[in-house]
N, C-alpha and C positions, 0 to 999 in steps of 0.2 A: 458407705453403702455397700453391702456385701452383696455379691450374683445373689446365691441364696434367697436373699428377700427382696430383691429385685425379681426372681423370676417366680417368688410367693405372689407378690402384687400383679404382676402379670396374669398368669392364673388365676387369680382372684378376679381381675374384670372380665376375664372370660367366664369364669363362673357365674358372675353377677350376671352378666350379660344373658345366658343361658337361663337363668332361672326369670329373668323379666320378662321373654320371650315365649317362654313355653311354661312355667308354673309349675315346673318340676318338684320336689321336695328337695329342700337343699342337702337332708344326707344322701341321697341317690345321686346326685350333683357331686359330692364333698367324694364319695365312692367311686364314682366314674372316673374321676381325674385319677385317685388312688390308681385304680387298675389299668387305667390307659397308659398309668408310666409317667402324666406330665408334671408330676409333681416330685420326679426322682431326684432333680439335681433342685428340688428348690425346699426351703422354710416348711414342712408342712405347718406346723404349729402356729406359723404367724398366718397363712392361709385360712387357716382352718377358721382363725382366731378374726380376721376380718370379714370371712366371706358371713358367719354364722351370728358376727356384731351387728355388721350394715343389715341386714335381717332382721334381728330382736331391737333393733331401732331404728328401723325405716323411717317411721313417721317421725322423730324429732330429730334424723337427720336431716330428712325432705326440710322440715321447718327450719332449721337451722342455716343454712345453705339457698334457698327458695327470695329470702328479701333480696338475692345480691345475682340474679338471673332476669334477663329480659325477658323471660317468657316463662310460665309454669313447669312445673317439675317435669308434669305428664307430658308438654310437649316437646321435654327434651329429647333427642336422640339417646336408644337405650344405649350405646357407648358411652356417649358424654354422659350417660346418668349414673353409671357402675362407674366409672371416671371421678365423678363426682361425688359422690355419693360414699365411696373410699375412704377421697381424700378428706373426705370431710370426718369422716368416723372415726381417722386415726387423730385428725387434729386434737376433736373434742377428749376423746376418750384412752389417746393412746401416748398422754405426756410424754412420756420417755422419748418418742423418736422425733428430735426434733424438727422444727416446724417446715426450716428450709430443706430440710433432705425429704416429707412429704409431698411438700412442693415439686421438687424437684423429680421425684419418680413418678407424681400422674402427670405431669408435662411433658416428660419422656413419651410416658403409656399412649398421653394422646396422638404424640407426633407418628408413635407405630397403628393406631389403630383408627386415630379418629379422622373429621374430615381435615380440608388443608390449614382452615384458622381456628380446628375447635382446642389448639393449646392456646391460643390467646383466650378463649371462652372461659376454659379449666382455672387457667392461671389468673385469671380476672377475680373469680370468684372461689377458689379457695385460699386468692392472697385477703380476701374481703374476711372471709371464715377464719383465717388464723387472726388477723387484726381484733377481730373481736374475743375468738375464743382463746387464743394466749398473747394477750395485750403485755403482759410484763416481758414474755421470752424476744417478742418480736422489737418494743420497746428498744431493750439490750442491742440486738443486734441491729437496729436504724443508727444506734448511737456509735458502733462504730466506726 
């Protein structure tokens, strides 16, 4: 896990966070972090590349992600949802990185930003989303 795309993901749910909030346009969003600087020591590309994914497939991550939540998308906390909602886009759609370093950076994420058990919420439910959406990779790694 490089700082780099660790402090992209960061970023990234503060982005997400801001545009669920206020309805921004996410290039105006994607620009402001540019120009404020907080994207100088971090991945732009992998940023860019989340904030503008979890976006262009809101709904079937919502869907994706929604059977393994105690309660609706909408009434989740918009942290835990940009949290969520991450993790979930990189599992489905971002093979390469594997499942448990995923895991492992929004459970971080949550413990910096979210409330005091929503990393057990996070980690409930994107270890339920990788179980399903990379059954073989996770498979491997239970075995050994």
């Amino acid at each position: 896990m490089s700082k780099e795309r660790s402090r992209s993901r960061r970023a990234a749910v503060q982005a997400l966070y801001q545009w669920s909030i206020s309805a921004q346009p996410v290039i105006e969003i994607i620009t402001q972090f540019h120009e404020e600087g907080i994207l100088d020591e971090a991945d732009s590309k992998l940023f860019e590349k989340v904030v503008k994914g979890v976006i262009a497939e809101v709904t079937s991550v919502d869907q994706s992600v929604s059977p393994y939540l105690s309660r609706k998308i909408e009434q989740v906390d918009p942290v835990e949802k940009a949290l969520l909602r991450l993790g979930t886009y990189e599992l489905i759609y971002m093979p390469e990185v594997p499942y448990r370093v995923v895991l492992n950076e929004y459970i971080n994420l949550s413990k910096t930003f979210g409330s005091a058990k929503s990393h057990k919420f996070i980690n409930a439910a994107l270890d339920r989303v990788a179980h399903e959406s990379r059954k073989v990779e996770v498979a491997a790694h239970e075995k050994k």
